[in-house]
N, C-alpha and C positions, 0 to 999 in steps of 0.2 A: 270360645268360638268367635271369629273376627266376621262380626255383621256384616262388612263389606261383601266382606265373601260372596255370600249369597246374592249379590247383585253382580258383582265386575263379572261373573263366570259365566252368563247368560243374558248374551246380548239383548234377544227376543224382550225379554223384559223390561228393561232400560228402552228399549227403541217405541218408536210413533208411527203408523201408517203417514205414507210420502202424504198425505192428502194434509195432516192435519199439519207435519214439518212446513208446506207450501204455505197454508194460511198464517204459523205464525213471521215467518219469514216475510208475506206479504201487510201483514200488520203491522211489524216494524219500518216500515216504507210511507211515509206520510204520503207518497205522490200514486201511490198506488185506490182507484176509485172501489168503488165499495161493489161495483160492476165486475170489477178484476177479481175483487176478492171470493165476489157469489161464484163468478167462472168458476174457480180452484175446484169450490166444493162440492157441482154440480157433474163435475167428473167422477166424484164417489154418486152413484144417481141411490142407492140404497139408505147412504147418511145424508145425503139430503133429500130424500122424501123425508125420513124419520125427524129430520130437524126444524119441516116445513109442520109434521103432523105436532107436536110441541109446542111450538109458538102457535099455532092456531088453535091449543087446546084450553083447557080450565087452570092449566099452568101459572099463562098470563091472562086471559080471559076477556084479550081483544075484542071490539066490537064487531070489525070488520076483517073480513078474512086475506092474512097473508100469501100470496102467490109465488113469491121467487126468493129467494136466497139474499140479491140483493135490498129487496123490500124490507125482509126481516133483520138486516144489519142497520137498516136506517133507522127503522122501527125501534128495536131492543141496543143495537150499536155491536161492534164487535167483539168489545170484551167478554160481553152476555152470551153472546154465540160463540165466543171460543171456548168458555166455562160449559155448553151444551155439548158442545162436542167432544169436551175431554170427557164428559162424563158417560156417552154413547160409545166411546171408543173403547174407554175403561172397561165398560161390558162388556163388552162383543171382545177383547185382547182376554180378557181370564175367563172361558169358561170349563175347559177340559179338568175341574177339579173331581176327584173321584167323589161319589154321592155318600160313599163310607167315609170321608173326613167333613165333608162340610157342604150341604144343601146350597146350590148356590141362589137357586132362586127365592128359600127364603134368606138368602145373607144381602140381597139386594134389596129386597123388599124391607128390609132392617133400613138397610143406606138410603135407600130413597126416605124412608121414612124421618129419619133421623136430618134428611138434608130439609126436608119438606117445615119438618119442626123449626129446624133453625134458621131456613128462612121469615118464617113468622114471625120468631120473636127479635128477633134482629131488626124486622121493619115497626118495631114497637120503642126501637132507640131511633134519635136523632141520628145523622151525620156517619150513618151505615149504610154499606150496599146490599142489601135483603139477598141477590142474587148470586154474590161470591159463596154465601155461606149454605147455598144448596150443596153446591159442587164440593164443599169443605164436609158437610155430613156425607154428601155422597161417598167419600172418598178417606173418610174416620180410619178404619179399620181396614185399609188395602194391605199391610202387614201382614193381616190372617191370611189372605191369601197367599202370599209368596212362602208363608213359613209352610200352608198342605203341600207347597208344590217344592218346595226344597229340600224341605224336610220333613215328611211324611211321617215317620215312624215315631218321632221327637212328636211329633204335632198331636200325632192321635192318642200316646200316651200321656199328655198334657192334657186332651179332650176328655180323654177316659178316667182321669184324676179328678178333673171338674164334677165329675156326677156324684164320688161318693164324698171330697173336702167340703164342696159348698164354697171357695174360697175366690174371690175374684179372679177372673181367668190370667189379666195381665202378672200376674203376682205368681202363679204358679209357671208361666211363663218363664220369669226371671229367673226363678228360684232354678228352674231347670237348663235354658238355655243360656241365664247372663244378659239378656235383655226383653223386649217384648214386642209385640207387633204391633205398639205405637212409634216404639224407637224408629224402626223398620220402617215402617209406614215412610215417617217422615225423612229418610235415608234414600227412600225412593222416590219420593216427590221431590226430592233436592236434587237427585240423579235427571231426574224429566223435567231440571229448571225452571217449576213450579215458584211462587212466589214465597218469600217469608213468613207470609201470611198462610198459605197453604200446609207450610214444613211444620211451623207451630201449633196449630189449630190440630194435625195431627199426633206430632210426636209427642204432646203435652195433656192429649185429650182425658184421660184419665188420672191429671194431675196438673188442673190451668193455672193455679197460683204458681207455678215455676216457668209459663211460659215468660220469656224474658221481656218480649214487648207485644206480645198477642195476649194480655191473659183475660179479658173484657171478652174479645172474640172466641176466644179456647173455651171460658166457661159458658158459652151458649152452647157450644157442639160438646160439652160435657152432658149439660143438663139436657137438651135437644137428644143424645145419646140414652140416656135414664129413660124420658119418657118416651122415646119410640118402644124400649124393654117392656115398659111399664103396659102401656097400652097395646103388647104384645100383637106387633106389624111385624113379623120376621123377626127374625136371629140371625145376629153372625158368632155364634156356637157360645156365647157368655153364660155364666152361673143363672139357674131359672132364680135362684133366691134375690128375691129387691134390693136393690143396688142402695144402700146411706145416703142421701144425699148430703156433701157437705154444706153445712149451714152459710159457709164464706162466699160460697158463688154466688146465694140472693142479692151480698152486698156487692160485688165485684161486679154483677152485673146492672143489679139497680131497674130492675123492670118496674115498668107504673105498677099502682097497684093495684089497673083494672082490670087487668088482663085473667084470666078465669081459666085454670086449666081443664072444665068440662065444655066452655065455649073455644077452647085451641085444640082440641080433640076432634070438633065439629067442625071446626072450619077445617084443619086438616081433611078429614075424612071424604069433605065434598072432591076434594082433587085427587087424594091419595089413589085409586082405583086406577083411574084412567089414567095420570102418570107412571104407575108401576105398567100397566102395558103397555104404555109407548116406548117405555126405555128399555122394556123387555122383550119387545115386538111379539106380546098377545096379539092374539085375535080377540 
């Protein structure tokens, strides 16, 4: 089966709300003020309340409260707020998946959580931006979603395999289609000329020692991946049995050794709540 496939044939997929095309097209314009750039997104008046309700939240955990669009580009800067919005958009573009292949609300609640984790530990290394690697969990596993929506039948037989092998999902994956919905994933983010950083961190997330020059950043959103499972915040339809962790990524990654995963469970947990309904538009 030719991967591509599944992407050139549906444009819908591949494509960006004009809103989000405008900002980046306005970002690459040095001359353009950060006044023009708020404009753009203040015409979507829905993603930007949502992007305003965000940055005013336990997210970033401001003192004082952000007002306007262009406020919070000066505040957080634009890169931070394009990574907000790709990740608000990302939501709101997949939801019509049937509830019989895959819960989407807990497959978010997994992403969020998994981006939540890896920005933490990311802000525990030097000379990282804590804030790319949200949007990098958030955005782990966007493969599963195109394989319910492409191929259905392939997908839920591969779900329904998972329950009696016990066998990691990517693996069964393979074994059936010839690749997996990291491949995928990162197929798609290279299609929506996402960063190298972005295509890596996903397509290698299940196997960071192969990323070619991400593999420091891949095994965060490995392990960031593990223990959102672990501390079972959502599913995106993965084997319930405990994920191995591989012993290499402690070294690849090299985190201090103070860091306490019943105190990264708790600091997560303070924001976890209230970012899963902002990015899900709870009440």
């Amino acid at each position: 089966m030719d991967i591509l496939t599944l992407l050139d044939d549906d444009s819908s997929i591949v494509s960006f709300p004009r809103v989000y095309t405008q900002f980046q097209e306005a970002m690459s314009d040095e001359n353009t003020s950060f006044s023009e750039i708020g404009d753009i997104i203040v015409y979507d008046a829905g993603l930007s309340a949502r992007l305003l309700r965000i940055v005013n939240s336990a997210f970033y955990g401001f003192p004082q409260k952000i007002e306007t669009i262009s406020h919070a580009i000066g505040v957080i800067g634009t890169r931070q707020l394009s990574d907000l919005m790709l990740s608000a958009i990302v939501i709101d573009k997949f939801k019509s998946i049937p509830e019989s292949m895959i819960n989407m609300e807990s497959f978010w609640q997994h992403s969020i959580a998994c981006g939540l984790i890896a920005r933490e530990l990311a802000s525990q290394k030097e000379n990282l931006d804590p804030e790319k690697f949200f949007t990098a969990g958030m955005l782990h596993d966007i493969g599963q979603i195109i394989l319910c929506m492409k191929l259905p039948q392939l997908s839920l037989k591969v779900l329904l395999e998972l329950q009696s092998r016990h066998e990691p999902l990517h693996e069964l994956e393979c074994e059936e289609l010839g690749f997996d919905h990291a491949e995928l994933g990162g197929k798609l983010l290279n299609k929506w000329n996402l960063s190298e950083f972005h295509v890596e961190t996903t397509t290698f997330h299940h196997e960071p020692a192969k990323a070619p020059n991400y593999s420091m950043e891949t095994s965060i959103i490995y392990l960031a991946d593990i223990l959102a499972n672990t501390m079972k915040w959502g599913c995106s339809g993965e084997s319930k049995i405990p994920s191995i962790l591989d012993a290499n990524v402690w070294e690849i990654i090299q985190l201090p050794n103070r860091i306490s995963l019943s105190e990264l469970k708790e600091k997560i947990q303070a924001s976890y709540d209230e970012t899963v309904s902002l990015f899900l538009q709870k009440a």
